[in-house]
NUDRENMAR-580534 format. One record per residue: residue number from 1; residue in three letters; x, y, z of N, C-alpha, C, CB in turn. Coordinates in steps of 0.05 Angstrom, whole numbers. Each point is the difference from the previous one (the first is absolute). Glycine has a CB too. Example, Ala and Ser with C-alpha at 12.3 -4.5 7.8 and 13.67 -1.06 7.14 Angstrom:
2
   i  aa n.east n.north   n.up ca.east ca.north  ca.up c.east c.north   c.up cb.east cb.north  cb.up
   1 ALA    264    -114    156     -18       24      0     18      24      0     -38      -23     25
   2 SER     31      44    -39      16       24      1    -15      22     14      24      -13    -43
! end
This chain:
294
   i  aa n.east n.north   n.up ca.east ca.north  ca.up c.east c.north   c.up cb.east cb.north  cb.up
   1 UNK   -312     -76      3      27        4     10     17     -23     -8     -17       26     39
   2 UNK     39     -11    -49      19      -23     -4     30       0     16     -25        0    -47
   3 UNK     35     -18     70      28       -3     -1     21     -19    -29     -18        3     59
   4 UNK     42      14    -56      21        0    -26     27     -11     17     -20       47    -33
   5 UNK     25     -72     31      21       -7     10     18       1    -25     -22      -27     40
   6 UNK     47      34    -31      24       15    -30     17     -23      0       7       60      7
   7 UNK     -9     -52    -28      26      -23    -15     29      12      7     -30      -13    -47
   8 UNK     49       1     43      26       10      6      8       9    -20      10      -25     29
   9 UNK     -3      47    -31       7       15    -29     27      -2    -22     -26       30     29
  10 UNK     28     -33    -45      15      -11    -24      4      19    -22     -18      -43     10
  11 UNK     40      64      0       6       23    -19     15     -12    -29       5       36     47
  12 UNK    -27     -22    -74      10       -7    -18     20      15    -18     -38      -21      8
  13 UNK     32      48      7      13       26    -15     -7      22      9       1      -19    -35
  14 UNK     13      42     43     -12       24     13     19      17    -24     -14      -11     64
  15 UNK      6      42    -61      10       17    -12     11      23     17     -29      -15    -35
  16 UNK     33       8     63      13       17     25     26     -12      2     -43       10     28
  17 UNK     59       2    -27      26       -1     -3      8     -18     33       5       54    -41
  18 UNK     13     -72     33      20      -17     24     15      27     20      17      -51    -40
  19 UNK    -16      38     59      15       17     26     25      -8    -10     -31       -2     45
  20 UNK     47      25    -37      28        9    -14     20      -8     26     -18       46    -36
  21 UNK     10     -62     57      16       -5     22     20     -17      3     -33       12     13
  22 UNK     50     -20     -7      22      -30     -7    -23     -19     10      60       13     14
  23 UNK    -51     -34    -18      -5      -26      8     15      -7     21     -12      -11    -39
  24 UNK     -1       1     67      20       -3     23     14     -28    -12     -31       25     45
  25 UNK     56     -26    -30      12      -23     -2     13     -11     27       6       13    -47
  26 UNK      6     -33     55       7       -6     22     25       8      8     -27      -30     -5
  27 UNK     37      37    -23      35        2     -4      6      36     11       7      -42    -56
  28 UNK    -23      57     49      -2       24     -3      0       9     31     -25       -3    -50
  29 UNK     43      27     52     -12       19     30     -8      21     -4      28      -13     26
  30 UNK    -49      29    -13     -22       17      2      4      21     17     -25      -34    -10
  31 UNK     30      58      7       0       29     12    -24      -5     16      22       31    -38
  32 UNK    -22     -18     58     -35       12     12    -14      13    -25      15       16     54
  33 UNK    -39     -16    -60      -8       26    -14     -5     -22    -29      32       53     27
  34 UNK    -11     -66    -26      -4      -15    -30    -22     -20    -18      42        5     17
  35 UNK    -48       2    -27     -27      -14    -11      5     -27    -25     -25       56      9
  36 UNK      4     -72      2       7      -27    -25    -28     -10     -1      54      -21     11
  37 UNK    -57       3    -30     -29      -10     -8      5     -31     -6     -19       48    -23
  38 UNK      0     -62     40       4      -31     -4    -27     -14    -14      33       -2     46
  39 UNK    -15     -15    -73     -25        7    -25     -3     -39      2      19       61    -48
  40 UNK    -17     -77     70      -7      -26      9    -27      -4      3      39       -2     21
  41 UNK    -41      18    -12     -37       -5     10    -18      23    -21       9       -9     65
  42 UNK    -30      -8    -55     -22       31    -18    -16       8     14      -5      -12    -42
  43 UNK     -6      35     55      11       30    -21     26       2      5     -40       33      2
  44 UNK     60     -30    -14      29       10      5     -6      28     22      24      -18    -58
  45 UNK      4      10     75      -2       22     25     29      18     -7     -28      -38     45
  46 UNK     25      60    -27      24       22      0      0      -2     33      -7       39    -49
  47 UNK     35     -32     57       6       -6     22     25      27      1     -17      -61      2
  48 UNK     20      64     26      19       26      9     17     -12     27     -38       44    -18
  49 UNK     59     -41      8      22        4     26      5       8     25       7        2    -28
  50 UNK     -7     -14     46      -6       14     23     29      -5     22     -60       -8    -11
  51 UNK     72       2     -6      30      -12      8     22      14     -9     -18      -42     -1
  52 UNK     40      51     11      17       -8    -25     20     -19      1      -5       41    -10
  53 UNK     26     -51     -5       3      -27     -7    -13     -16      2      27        6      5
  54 UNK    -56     -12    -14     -21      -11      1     12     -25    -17     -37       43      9
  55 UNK     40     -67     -7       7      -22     -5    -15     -31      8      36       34      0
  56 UNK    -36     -46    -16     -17      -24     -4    -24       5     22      44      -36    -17
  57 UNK    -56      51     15     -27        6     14    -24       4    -27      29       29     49
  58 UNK    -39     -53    -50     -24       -4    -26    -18      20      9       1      -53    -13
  59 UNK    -13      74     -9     -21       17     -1    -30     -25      9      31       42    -46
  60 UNK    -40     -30     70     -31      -10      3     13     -21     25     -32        3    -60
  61 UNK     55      -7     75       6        1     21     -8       9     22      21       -6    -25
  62 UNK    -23      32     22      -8       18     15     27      10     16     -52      -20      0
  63 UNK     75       9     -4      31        7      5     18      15    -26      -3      -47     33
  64 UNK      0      76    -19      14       16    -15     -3      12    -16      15      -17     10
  65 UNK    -44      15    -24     -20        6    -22    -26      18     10      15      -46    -23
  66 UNK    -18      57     16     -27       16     -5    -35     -11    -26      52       41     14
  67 UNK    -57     -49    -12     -20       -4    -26    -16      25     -9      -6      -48     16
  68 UNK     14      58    -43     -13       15    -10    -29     -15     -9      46       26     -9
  69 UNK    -43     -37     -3     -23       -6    -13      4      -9    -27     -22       31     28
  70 UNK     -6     -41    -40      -8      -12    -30     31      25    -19     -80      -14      7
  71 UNK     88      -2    -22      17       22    -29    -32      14     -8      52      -41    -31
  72 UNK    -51      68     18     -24       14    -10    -13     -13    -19      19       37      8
  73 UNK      0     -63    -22      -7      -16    -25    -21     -16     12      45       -2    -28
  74 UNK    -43      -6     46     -15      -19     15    -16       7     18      28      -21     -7
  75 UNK    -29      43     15     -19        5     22    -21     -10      3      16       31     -1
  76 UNK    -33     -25    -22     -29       -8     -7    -11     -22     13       8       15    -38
  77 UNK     22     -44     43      -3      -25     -9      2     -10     32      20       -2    -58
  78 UNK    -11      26     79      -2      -11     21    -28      -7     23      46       21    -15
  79 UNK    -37     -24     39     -35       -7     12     -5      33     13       2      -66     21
  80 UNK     15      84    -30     -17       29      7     -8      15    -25      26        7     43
  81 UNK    -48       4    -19     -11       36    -35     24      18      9     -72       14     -1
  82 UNK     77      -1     28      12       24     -1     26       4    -17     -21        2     42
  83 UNK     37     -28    -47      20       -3    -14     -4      -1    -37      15      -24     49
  84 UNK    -19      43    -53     -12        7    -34     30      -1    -19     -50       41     15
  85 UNK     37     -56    -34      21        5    -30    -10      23     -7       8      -46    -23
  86 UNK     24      64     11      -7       22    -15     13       0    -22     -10       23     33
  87 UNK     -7      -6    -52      15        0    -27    -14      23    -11      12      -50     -9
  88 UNK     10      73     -8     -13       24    -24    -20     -10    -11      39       19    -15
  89 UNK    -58      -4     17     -27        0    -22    -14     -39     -1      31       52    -40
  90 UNK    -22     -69     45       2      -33     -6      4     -23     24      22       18    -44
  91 UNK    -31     -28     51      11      -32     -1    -24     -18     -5      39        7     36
  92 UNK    -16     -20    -51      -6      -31    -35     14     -20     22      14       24    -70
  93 UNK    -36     -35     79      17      -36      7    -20     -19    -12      24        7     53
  94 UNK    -11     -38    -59     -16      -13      0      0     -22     20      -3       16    -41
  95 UNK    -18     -23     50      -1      -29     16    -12     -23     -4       5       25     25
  96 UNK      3     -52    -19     -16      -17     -4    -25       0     17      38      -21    -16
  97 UNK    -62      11     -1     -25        2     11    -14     -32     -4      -4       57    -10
  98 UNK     22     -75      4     -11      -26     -5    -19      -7     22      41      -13    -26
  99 UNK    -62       2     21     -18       -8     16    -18      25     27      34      -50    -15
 100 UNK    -37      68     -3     -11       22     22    -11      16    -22      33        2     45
 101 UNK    -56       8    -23     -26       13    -20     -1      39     19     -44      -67    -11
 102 UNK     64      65     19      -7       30     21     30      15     -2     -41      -24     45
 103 UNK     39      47    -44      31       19     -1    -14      18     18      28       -1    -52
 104 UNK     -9      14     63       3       22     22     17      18      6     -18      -25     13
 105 UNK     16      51    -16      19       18      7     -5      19     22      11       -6    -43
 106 UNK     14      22     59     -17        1     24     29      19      6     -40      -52     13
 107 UNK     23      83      4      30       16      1      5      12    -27      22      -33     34
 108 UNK    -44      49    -56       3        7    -28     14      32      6     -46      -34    -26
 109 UNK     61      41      9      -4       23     -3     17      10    -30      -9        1     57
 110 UNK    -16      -7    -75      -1       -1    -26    -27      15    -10      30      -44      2
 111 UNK    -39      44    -32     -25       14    -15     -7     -18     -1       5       34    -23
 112 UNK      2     -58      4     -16      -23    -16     19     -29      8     -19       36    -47
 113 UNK     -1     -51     40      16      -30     -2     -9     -16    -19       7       -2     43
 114 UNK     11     -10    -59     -14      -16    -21     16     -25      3     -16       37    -35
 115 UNK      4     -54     36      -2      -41      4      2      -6    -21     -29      -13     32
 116 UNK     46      -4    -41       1      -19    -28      6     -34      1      20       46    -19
 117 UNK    -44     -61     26       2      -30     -3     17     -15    -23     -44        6     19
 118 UNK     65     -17    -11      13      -13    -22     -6     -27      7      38       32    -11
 119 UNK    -40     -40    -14      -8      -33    -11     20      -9    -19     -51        6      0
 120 UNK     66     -29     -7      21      -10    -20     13      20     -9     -23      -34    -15
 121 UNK     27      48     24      13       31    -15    -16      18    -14      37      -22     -9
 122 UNK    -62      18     11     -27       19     -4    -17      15     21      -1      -29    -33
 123 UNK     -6      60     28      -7        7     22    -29      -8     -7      37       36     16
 124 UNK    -54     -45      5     -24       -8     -2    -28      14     12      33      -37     -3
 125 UNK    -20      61     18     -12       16     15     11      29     20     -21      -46     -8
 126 UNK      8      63     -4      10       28      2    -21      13     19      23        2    -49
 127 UNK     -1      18     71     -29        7     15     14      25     11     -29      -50     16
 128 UNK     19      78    -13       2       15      2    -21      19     16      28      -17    -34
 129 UNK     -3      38     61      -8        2     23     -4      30      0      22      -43     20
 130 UNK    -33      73    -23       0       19      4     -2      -1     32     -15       12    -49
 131 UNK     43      -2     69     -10        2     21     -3      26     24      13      -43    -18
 132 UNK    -17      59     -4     -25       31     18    -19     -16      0       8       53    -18
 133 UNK    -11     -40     50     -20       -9     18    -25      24      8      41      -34     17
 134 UNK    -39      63    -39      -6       15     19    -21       3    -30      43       21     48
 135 UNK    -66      -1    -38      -7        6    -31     -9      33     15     -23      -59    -35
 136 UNK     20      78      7      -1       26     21    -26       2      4      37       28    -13
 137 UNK    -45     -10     23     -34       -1      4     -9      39     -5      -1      -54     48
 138 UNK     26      66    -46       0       28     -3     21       6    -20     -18        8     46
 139 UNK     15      21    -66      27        8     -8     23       1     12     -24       18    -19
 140 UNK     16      -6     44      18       13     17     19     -36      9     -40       60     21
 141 UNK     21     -75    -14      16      -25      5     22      -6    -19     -39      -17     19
 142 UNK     21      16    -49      14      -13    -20     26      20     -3     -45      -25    -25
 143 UNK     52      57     24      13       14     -8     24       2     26     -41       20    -36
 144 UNK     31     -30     59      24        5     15      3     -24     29      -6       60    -18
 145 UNK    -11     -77     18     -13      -15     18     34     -22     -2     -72        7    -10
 146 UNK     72     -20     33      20      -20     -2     -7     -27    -23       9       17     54
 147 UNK     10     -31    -57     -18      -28    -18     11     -20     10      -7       15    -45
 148 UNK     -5     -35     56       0      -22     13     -6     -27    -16     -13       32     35
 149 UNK     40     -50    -35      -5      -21     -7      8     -17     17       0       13    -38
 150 UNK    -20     -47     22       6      -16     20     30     -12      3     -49       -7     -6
 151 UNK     52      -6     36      23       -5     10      3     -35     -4      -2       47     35
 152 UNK    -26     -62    -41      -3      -28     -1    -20     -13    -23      11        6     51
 153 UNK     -3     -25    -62     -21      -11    -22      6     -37      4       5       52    -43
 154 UNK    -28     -64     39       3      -29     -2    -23      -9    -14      26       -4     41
 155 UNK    -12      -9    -71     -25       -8    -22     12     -29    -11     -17       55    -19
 156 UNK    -11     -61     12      13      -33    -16     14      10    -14     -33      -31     -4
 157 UNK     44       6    -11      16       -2    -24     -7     -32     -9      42       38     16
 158 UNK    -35     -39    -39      -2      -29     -2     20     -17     -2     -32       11    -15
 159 UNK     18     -44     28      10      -16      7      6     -14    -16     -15        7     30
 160 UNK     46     -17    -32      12      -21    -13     21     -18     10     -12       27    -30
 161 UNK     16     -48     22      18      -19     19     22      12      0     -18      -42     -8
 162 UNK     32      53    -18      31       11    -16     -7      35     -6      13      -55    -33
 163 UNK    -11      82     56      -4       14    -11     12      22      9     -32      -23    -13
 164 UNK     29      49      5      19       19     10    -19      34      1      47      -35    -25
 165 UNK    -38      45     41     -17       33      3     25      15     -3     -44       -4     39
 166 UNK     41      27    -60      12       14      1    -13      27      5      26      -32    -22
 167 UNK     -5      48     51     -17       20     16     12      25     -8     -11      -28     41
 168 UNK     -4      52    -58      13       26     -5    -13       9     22       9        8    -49
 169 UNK      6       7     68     -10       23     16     11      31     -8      -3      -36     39
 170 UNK    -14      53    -41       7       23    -21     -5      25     13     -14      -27    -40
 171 UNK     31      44     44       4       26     16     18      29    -20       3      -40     49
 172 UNK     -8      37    -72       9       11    -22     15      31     13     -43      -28    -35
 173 UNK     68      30     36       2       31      6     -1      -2     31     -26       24    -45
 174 UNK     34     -42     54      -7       -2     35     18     -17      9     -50        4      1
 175 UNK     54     -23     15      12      -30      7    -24     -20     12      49       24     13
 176 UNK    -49     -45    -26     -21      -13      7      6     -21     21     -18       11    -45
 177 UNK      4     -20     62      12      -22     23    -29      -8     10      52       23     18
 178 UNK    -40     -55     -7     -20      -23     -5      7     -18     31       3       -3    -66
 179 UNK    -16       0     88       8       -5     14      0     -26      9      -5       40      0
 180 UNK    -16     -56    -10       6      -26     -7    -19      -6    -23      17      -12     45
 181 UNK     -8     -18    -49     -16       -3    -23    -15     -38      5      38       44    -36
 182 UNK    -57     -48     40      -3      -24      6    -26     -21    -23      19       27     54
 183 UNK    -10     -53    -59     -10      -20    -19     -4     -12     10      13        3    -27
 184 UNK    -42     -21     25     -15      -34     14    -22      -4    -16       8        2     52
 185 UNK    -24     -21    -41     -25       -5     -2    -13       4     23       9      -25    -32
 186 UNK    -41      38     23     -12        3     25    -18     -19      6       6       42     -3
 187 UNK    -21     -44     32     -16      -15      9    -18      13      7      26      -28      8
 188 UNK    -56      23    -14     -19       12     12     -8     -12     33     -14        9    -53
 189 UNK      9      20     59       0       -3     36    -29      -3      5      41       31     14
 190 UNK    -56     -12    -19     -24       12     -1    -10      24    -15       7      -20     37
 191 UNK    -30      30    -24     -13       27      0     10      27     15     -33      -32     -4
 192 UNK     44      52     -4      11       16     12    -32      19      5      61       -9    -21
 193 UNK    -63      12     52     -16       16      5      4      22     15     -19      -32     -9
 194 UNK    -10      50      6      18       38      8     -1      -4     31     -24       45    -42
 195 UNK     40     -18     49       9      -16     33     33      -1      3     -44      -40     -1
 196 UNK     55      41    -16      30        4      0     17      13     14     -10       -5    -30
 197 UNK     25       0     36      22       21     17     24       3      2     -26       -3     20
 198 UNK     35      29    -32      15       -3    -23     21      30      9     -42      -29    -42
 199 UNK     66      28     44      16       17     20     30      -5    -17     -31       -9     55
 200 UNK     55      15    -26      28        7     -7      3      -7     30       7       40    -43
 201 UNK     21     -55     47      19       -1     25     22      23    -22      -7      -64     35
 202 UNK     13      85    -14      27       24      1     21      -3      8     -22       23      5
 203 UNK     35     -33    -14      27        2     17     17      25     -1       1      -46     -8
 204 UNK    -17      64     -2      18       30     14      6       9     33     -23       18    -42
 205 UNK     27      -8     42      24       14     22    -24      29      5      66      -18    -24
 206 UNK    -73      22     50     -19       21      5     16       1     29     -54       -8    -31
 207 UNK     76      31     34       5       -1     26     -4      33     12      34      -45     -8
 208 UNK    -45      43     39      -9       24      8     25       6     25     -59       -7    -16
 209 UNK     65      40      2      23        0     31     -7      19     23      41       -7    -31
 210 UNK    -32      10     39     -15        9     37    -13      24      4      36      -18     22
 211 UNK    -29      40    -53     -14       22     -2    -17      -6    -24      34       31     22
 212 UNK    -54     -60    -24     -23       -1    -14     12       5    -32     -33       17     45
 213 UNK     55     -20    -48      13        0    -29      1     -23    -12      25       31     12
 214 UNK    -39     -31    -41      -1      -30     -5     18       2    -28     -53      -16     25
 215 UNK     67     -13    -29      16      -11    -19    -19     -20    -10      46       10     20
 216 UNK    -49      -4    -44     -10      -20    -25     14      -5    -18     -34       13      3
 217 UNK     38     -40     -7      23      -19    -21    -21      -7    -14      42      -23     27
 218 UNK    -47      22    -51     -16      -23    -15      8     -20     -6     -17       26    -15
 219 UNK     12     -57     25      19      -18     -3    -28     -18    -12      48        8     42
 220 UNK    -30     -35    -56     -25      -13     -5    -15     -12     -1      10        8     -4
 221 UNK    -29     -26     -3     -27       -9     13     -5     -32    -16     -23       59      8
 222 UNK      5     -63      6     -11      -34     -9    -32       9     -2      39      -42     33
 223 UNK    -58      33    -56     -19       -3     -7    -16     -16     23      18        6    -47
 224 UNK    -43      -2     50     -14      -24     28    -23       2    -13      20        8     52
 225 UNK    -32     -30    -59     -29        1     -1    -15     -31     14       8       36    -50
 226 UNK    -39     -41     61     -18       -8      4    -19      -2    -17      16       10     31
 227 UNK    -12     -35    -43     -28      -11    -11    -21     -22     12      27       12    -35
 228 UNK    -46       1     27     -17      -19      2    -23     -16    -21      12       27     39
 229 UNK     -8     -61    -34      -6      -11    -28    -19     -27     -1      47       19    -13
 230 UNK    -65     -12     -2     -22      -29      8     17     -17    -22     -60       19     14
 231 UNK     45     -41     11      23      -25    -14    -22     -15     -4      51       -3     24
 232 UNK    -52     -24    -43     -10      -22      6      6     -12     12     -10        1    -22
 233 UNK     -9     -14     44       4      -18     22      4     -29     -2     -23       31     17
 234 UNK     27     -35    -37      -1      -24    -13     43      -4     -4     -69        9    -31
 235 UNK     66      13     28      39       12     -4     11      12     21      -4       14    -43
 236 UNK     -8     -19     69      18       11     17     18     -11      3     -24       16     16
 237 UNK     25     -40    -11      27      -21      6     24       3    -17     -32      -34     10
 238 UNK     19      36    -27      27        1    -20     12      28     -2     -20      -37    -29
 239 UNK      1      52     29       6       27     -3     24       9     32     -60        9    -33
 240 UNK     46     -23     53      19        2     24     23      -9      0     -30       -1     21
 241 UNK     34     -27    -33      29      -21     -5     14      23    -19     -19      -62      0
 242 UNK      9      76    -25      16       17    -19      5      24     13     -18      -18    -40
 243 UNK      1      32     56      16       22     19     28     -10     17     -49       20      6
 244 UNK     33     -32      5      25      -12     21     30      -4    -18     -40      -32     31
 245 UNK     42      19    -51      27      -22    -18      9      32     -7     -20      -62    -31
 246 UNK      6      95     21       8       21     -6     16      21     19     -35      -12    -27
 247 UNK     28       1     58      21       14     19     18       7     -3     -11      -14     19
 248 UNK     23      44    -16      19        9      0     19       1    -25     -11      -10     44
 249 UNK     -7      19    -65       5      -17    -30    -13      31    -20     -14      -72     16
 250 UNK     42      90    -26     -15       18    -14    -20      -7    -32      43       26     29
 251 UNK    -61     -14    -17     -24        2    -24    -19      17    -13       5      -30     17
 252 UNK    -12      37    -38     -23       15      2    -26       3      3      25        3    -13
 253 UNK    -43      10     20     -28       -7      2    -10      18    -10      -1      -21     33
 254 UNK    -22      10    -56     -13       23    -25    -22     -10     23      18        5    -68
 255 UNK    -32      29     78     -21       -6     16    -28      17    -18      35       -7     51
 256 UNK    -29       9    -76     -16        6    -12    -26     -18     -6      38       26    -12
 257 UNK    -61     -25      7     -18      -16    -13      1       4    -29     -27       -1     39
 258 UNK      9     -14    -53       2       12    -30     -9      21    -11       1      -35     -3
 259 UNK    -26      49     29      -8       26     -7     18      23     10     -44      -18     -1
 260 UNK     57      14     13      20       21     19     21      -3    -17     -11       -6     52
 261 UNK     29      38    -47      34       -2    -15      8      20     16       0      -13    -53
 262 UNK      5      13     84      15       13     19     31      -3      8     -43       -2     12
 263 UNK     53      22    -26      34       -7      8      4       0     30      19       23    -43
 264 UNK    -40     -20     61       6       -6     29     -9     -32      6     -10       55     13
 265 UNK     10     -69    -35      -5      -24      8     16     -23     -8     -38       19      4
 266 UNK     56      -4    -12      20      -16    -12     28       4     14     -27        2    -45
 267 UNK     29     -30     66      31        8     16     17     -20     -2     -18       27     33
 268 UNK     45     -24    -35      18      -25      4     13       9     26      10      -17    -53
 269 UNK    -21     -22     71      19        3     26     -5     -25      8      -1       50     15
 270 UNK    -12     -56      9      -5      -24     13    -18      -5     16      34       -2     -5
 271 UNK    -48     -13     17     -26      -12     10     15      -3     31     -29      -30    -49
 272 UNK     18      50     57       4       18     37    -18     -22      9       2       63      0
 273 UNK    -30     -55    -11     -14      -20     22    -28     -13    -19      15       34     54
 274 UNK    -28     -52    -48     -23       -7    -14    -22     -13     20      29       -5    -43
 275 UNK    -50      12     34     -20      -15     23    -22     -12    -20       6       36     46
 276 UNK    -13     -59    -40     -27      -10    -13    -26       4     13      26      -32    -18
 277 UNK    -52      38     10     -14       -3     25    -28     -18    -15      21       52     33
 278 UNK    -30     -79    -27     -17       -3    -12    -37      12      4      43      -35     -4
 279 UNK    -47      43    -12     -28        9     -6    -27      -9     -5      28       19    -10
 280 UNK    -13     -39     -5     -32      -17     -4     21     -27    -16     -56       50    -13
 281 UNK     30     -71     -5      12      -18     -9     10       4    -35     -29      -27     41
 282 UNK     17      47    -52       8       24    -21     20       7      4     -33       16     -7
 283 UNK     30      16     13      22       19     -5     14      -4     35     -28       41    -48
 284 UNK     59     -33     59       8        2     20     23      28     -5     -15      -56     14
 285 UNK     16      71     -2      17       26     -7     35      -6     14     -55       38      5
 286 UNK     71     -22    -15      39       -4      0     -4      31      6      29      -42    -42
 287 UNK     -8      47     63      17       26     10     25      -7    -10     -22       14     44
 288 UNK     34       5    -70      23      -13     -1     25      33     -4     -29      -60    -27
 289 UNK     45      62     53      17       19      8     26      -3    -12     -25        5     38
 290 UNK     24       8    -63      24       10    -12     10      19      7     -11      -15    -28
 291 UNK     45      19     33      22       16      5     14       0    -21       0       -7     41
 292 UNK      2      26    -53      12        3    -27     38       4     13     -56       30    -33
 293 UNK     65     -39     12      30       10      7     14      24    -15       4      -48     11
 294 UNK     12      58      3      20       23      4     14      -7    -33      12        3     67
! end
């Protein structure tokens, strides 16, 4: 098992088109209803009116504004999945990857993905993702069966002090969208052993009315999983001081081993809870409760 603490991301180039919204200004007054995008911070945000003569009231105030959310250009780049970049058939970004050996995508809903390591202006490594997940097992599957691909992938790449990934996500004839996208280096935790427990928090809407009539909203959800991981006992200490400094701090955790490749083990969110328990003067086992985020 490895935790992936992310780098802060450094857009070099995307091929999804900029939000077409004004740029708020201070000078400017604002209808209710009216929409602007403040491109100061990153991810650039879109914001809505909730005023009218809405005046010197800064978007992200929380006076007079509404927050939409990430521009679509950016979505990817914020700290949620549900908020996905979309784009026809494509999205081509590149990012810096200086000093990180791990990429992650998360929230897919694309065919393929292909990774391209740039070095001095050379690509140095090419890696390519077929992601059906299903294979048929009958005609009848293959000729009419649904097809299922995966929604998450997290693979090395290689490491260089000065370097760059460039990410095709590819949905040819479709719209492809990427719900985040996350870069680091990982740390080895331990041994991921079987025993897992591995779920969804819902945040839909299930309401029942007085004649046993029920309303279902599908609203959406956070990833949860439970691992459990022999550690060396020799590394607990440290391993406890590096949980701890990660609180409340989004990350990913490849809870794969090197014989395993479960896309249920791969989540970006945050360290809910962790427990050490020692075992012997060898091995000592980690409970470590990830809550994936929204």
């Amino acid at each position: 098992m490895h935790i992936i603490p992310l780098k802060t991301i450094s857009l070099i180039s995307s091929n999804v088109p900029d939000s077409t919204e004004q740029e708020w200004t201070q000078e400017a007054t604002y209808s209710m209803g009216e929409k602007v995008k403040v491109t100061t911070t990153f991810p650039h945000k879109e914001y809505e009116s909730v005023l009218d003569n809405n005046t010197d009231n800064a978007p992200g105030s929380k006076i007079g504004w509404k927050e939409l959310g990430a521009t679509n250009r950016l979505a990817m780049f914020d700290t949620y999945v549900s908020s996905q970049t979309q784009n026809p058939d494509s999205i081509v970004v590149e990012i810096d990857s200086g000093k990180c050996n791990v990429l992650s995508l998360f929230r897919l809903d694309a065919k393929s993905v292909t990774l391209e390591t740039i070095y001095k202006g050379s690509v140095i490594e090419t890696q390519s993702f077929n992601l059906r997940a299903t294979r048929s097992r009958t005609f009848s599957d293959y000729a009419f069966g649904a097809v299922a691909y995966k929604r998450a992938i997290s693979t090395s790449i290689k490491i260089r002090a000065f370097s760059s990934v460039r990410i095709t996500i590819s949905k040819i004839g479709g719209i492809a969208k990427c719900g985040h996208v996350g870069v680091g280096r990982q740390e080895f935790i331990g041994k991921s052993e079987w025993g897992f427990d591995a779920g969804i928090t819902d945040f839909s809407i299930v309401d029942e009315n007085q004649w046993g009539q029920i309303y279902l909203d599908p609203g959406d959800y956070a990833d949860t999983i439970d691992f459990p991981v022999e550690v060396k006992t020799k590394a607990i200490s440290r391993l406890k001081n590096r949980l701890t400094d990660l609180r409340a701090t989004p990350i990913v955790v490849q809870g794969n081993n090197s014989d395993t490749d479960h896309e249920i083990l791969i989540v970006y969110g945050y360290i809910r809870d962790f427990r050490i328990t020692g075992k012997g003067p060898v091995n000592s086992k980690c409970s470590l409760d990830i809550r994936g985020l929204t």
